[in-house]
C-alpha positions in Angstrom: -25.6 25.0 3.7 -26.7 24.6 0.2 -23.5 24.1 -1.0 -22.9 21.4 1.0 -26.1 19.4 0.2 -25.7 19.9 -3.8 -21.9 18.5 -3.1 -23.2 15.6 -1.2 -25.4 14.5 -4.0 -22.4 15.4 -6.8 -18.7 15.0 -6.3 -16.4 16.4 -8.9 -16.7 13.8 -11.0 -20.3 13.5 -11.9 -21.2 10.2 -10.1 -23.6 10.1 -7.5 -23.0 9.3 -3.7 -24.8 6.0 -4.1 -22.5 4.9 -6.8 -19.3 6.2 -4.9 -20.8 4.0 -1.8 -21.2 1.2 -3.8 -17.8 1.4 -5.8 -15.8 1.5 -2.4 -17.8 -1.5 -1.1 -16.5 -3.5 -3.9 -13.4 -2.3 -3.6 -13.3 -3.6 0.4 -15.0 -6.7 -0.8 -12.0 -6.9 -4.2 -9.3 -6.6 -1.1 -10.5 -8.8 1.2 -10.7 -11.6 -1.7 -6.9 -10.6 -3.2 -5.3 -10.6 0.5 -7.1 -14.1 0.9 -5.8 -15.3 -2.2 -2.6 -14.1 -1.7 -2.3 -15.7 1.9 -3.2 -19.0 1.0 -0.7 -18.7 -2.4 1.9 -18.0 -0.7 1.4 -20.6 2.2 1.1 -22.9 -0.9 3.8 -21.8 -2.5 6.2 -21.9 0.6 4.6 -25.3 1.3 5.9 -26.9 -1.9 9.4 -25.4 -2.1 10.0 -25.7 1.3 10.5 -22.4 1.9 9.2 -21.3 5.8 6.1 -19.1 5.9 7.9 -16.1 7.5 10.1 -16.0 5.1 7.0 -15.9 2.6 5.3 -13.2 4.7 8.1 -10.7 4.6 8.3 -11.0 0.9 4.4 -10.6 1.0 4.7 -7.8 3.1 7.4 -6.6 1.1 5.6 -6.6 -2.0 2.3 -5.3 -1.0 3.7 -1.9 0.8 5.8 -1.2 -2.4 2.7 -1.8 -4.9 1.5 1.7 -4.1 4.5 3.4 -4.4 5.3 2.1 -7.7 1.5 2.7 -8.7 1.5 6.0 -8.0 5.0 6.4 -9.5 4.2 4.8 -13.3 0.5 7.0 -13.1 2.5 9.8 -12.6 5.1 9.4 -15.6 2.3 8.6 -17.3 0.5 12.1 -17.2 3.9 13.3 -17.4 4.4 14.3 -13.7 8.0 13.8 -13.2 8.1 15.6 -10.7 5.5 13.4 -8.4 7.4 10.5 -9.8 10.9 11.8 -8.8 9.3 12.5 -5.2 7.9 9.9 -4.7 10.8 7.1 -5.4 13.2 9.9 -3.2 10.6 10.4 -0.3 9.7 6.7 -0.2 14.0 5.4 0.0 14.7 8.1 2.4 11.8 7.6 4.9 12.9 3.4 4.3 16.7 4.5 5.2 16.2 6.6 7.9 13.1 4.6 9.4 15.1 1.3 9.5 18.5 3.0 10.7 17.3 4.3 13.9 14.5 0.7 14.6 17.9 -1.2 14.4 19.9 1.2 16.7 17.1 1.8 19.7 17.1 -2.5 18.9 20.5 -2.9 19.8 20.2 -0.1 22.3 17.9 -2.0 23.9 19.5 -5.7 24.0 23.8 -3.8 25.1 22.5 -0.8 27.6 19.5 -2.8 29.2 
């Protein structure tokens, strides 16, 4: 039970629980303010090129689930873990492939068979 209180008060890292509370706070408060931002840019953006807002979504949506990916990828050449980078460019195009293949086909499944 000790153990458990003295890890409470320290993570690994040194920092106190308050600070680690405090940090992810303003790291909620930081995303909530960047998705606005990017929402009301791209509207904008599709507003003045003329370019419809689903189309602008999907690249949105695009772009921020492939942000991580490619975060996680350059941290990890960085340190020199090719081998996390390798996995996760492979694991990330293979789950993509095989996720999308079988949406279309129970899609088309769906519209001929019912």
């Amino acid at each position: 039970m000790l153990k458990i209180k003295i890890w409470l008060k320290k993570v690994r890292n040194g920092r106190s629980r308050n600070k680690n509370l405090l940090l992810t706070f303003a790291g909620l408060v930081g995303l909530i303010i960047g998705s606005r931002i990017l929402v009301l840019s791209g509207v904008e953006i599709g507003e003045i090129t003329h370019v419809p807002q689903m189309i602008i979504g999907l690249f949105a949506l695009a772009i921020g689930t492939s942000m991580p990916e490619l975060v996680v990828t350059l941290r990890s050449a960085m340190k020199k873990m090719y081998g996390l980078s390798i996995g996760t460019v492979l694991g990330s195009n293979i789950f993509n492939i095989l996720t999308h293949r079988y949406r279309n086909t129970i899609i088309i499944c769906n519209h001929t068979c019912g």
